[in-house]
C-alpha positions in Angstrom: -40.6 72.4 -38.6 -37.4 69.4 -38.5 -35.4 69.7 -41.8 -35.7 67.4 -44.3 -33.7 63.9 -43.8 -30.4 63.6 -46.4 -30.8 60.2 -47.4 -26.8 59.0 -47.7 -26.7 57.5 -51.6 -23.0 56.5 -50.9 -23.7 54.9 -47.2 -26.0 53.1 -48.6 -24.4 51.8 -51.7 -21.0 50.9 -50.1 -23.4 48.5 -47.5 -24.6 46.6 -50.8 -21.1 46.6 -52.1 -20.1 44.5 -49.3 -22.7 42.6 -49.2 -21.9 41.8 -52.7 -18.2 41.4 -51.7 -18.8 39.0 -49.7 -21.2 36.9 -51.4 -18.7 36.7 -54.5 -15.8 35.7 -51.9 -18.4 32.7 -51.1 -18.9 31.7 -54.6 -15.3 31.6 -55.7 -14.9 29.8 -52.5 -17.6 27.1 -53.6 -17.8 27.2 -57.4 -14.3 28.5 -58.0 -15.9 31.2 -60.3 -15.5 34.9 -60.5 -18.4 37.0 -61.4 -17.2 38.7 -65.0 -18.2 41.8 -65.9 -17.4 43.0 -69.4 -17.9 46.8 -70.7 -18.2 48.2 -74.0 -17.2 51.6 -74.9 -17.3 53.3 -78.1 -15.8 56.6 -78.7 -14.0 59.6 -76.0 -17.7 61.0 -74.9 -15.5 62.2 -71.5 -18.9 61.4 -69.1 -19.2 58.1 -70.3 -15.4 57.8 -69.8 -15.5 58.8 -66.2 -18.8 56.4 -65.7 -16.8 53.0 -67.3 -13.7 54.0 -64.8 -16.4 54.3 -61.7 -17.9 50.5 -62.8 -14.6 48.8 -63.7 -13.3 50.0 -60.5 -16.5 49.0 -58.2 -16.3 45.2 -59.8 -12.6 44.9 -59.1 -13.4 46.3 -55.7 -16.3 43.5 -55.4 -13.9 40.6 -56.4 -15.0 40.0 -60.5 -13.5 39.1 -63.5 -13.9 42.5 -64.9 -13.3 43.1 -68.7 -13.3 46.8 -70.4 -13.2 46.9 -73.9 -12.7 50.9 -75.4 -13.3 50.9 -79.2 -12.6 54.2 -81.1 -16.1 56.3 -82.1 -15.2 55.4 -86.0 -15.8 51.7 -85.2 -18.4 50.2 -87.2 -21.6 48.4 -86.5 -20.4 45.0 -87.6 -17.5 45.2 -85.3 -19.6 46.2 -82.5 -21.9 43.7 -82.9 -19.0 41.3 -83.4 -17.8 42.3 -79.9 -20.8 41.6 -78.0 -21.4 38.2 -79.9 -17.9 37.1 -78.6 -18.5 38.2 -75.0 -22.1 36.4 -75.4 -20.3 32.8 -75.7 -17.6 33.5 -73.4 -18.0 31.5 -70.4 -16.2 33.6 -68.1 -18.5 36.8 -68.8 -22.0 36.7 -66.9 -22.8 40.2 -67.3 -22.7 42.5 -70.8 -22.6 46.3 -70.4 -22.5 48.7 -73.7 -22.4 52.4 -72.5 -24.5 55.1 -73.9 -25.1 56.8 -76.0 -23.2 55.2 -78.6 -22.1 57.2 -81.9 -24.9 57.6 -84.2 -24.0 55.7 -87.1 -24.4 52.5 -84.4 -28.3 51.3 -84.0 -28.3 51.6 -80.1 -31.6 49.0 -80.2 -29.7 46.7 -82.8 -26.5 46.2 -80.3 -28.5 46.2 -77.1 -30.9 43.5 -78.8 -28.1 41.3 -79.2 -26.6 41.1 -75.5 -27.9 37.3 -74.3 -30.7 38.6 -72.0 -28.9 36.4 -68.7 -26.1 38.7 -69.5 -28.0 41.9 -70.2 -26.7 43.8 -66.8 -28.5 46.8 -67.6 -31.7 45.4 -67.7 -32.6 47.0 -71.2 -33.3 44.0 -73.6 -36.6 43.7 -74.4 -36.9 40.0 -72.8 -36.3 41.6 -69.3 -38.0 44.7 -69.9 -40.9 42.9 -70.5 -40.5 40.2 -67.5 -40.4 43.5 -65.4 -43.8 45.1 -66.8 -45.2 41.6 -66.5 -44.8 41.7 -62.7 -42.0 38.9 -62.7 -39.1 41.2 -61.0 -37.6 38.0 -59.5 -36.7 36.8 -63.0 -36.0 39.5 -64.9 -32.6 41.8 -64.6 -33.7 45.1 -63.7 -32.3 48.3 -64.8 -29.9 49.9 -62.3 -31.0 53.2 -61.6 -35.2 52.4 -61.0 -33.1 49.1 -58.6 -31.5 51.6 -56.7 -33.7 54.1 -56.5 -35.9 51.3 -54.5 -33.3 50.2 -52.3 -33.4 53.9 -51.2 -36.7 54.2 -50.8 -37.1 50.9 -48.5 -34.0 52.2 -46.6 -35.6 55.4 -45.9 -39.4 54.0 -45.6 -39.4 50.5 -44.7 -40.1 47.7 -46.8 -43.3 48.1 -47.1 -44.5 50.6 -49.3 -48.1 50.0 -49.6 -50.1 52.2 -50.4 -48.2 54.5 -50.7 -48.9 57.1 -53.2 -46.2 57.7 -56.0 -45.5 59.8 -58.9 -42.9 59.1 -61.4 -41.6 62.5 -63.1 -40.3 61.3 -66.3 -41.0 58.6 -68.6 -38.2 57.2 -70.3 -37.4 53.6 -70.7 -34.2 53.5 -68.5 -35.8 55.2 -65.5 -39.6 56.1 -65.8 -41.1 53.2 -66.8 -39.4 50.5 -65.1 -39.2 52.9 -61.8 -43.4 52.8 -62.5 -43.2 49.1 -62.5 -41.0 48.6 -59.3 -43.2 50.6 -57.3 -46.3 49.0 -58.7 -45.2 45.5 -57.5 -44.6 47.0 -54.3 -48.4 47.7 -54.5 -47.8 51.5 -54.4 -50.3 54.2 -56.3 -48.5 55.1 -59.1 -49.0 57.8 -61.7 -46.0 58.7 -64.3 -45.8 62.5 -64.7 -43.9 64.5 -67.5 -43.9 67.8 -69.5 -47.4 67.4 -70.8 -49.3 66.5 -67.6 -51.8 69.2 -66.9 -51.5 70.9 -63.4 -47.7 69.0 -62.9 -47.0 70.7 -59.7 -50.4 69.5 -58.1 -49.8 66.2 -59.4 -46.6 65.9 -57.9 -47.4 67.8 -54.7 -50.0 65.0 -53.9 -47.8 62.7 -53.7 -45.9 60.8 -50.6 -43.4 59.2 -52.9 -41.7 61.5 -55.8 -39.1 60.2 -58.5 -37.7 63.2 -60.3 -36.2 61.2 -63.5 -36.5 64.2 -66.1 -32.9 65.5 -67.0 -33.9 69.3 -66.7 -32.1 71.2 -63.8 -34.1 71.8 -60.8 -37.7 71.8 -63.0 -38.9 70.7 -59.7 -39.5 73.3 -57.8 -40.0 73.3 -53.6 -43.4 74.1 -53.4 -44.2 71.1 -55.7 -43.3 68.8 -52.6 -46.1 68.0 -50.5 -45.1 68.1 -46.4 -43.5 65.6 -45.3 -43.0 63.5 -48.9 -39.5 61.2 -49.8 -37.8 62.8 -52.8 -35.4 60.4 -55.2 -33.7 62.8 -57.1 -32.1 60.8 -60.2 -31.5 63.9 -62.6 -27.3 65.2 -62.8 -27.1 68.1 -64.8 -24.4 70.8 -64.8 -25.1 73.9 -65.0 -22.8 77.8 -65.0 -21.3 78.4 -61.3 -19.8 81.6 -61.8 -19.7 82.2 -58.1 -16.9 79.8 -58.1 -14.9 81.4 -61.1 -15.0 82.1 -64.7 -16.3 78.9 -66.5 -16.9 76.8 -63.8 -19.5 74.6 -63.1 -21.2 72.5 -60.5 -23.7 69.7 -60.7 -27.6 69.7 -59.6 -30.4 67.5 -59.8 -34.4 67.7 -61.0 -35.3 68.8 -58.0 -34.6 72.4 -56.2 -32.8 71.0 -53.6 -32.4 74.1 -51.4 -36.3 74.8 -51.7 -37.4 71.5 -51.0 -35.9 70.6 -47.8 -38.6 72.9 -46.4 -40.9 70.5 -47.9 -39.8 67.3 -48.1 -39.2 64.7 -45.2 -36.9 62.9 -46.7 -34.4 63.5 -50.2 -31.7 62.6 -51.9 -28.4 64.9 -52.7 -27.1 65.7 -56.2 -24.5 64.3 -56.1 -24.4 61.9 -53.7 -27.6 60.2 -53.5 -28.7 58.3 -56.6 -24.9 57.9 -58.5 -23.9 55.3 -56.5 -26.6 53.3 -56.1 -26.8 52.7 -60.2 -23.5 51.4 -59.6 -23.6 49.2 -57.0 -26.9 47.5 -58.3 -24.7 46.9 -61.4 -22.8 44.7 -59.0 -26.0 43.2 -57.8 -27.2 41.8 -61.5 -24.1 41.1 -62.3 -23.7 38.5 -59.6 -27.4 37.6 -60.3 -26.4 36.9 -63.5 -23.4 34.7 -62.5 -25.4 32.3 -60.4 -28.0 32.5 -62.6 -25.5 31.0 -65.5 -23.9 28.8 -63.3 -27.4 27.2 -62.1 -27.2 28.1 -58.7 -30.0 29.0 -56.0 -31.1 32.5 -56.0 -29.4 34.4 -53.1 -31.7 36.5 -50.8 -32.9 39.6 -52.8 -31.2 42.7 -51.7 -33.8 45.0 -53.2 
């Protein structure tokens, strides 16, 4: 029986980077406009840290205008919200990104609420939330992660997915739901799975298409994956590695990667599959955003 196909997150990703390269070369060219990219840190959470590096890097790679803005984790609400009502009326910022999680005296909903919804580059305002659920993907800014994990899936499958029958593990608003949505519109079978759904592993092995979105390391186990299924493996969790010394670590995914590649036809890696997709779809809305601001014809989707 062949081995289950890695699917190559970073291959992939760096293909849409150019792309996006190249489209924001051709609208500085003919607008004289930079797409500008401006992220919002609060506090030394060291993850969050090494994500804002990863994106401020990728949109100076692409070309933007790219803006990071590191507040310390004692900064309060008002000033917060101050921030992201400056960046919402300046001009030269078409995309608004405020990492999470952000300290808890800080309404996370309050602050993401505010971000113009053109500008909301994570897709988690309520206006495109609900553009998405409403089946109107082509005007809504869609969250990364659930973009990319699409782009993978068409790369791997085809673009069409019809028919296909897909469970979402995982139900949260910045992966589960909106993945559910994606895959709906692609007129897909969907069912969205999590800790409470009787007979999980059945669930899940029935399906051709899984999305492992949890955040528990390797729940998933190999046998869960039916023969022959595509695996999107979007948990990162790091967990004790003491076969590579005292205190170490090393990162896995929802899925047990090991075990399913006896299963599975195709899957991503942890790490290395899903990372830098969220990333490079950033780039995607954010230059959505920009000709969306500037009042310019919609490019060619990508996803």
């Amino acid at each position: 029986m062949p081995e289950a196909q890695i699917i190559d997150g970073k291959a992939i990703a760096e293909t849409v980077r150019e792309e996006i390269t190249r489209r924001a070369a051709a609208l500085l060219e003919t607008s004289g406009v930079r797409p500008g990219l401006a992220v919002v840190l609060v506090g030394e959470d060291p993850a969050s840290q090494v994500y804002v590096r990863n994106k401020d890097r990728a949109a100076e790679a692409c070309g933007f205008h790219s803006l990071k803005h590191t507040l310390p984790a004692e900064t309060s609400e008002a000033d917060v919200l101050s921030l992201v009502d400056k960046l919402n009326n300046d001009p030269d910022i078409h995309g608004i990104l405020v990492q999470l999680p952000l300290p808890g005296h800080i309404d996370e909903s309050k602050v993401l609420r505010l971000i113009r919804p053109e500008k909301d580059v994570d897709g988690f305002h309520p206006v495109n939330v609900g553009l998405l659920t409403a089946g109107e993907r082509a005007s809504a800014l869609v969250p990364c992660t659930p973009a990319g994990c699409l782009v993978l899936l068409k790369r791997t499958l085809g673009d069409t997915l019809a028919g296909q029958n897909a469970v979402v593990v995982g139900r949260s608003n910045i992966v589960g739901k909106p993945m559910a949505s994606l895959l709906l519109q692609e007129s897909c079978t969907v069912t969205i799975a999590h800790s409470r759904t009787r007979n999980l592993p059945d669930v899940v092995r029935a399906a051709d298409i899984v999305v492992a979105a949890v955040g528990r390391p390797q729940i998933i186990g190999g046998d869960w994956i039916g023969q022959g299924a595509t695996v999107i493996d979007v948990g990162i969790n790091r967990i004790p590695a003491p076969e590579r010394g005292e205190g170490k670590s090393r990162l896995v995914g929802d899925v047990a990667f090991e075990e399913a590649l006896e299963h599975a036809g195709a899957i991503t890696p942890v790490p290395g599959g899903v990372g830098p997709m969220t990333i490079a779809m950033l780039m995607v809305n954010t230059l959505t955003a920009a000709r969306r601001l500037l009042n310019l014809q919609e490019e060619d989707p990508l996803f």
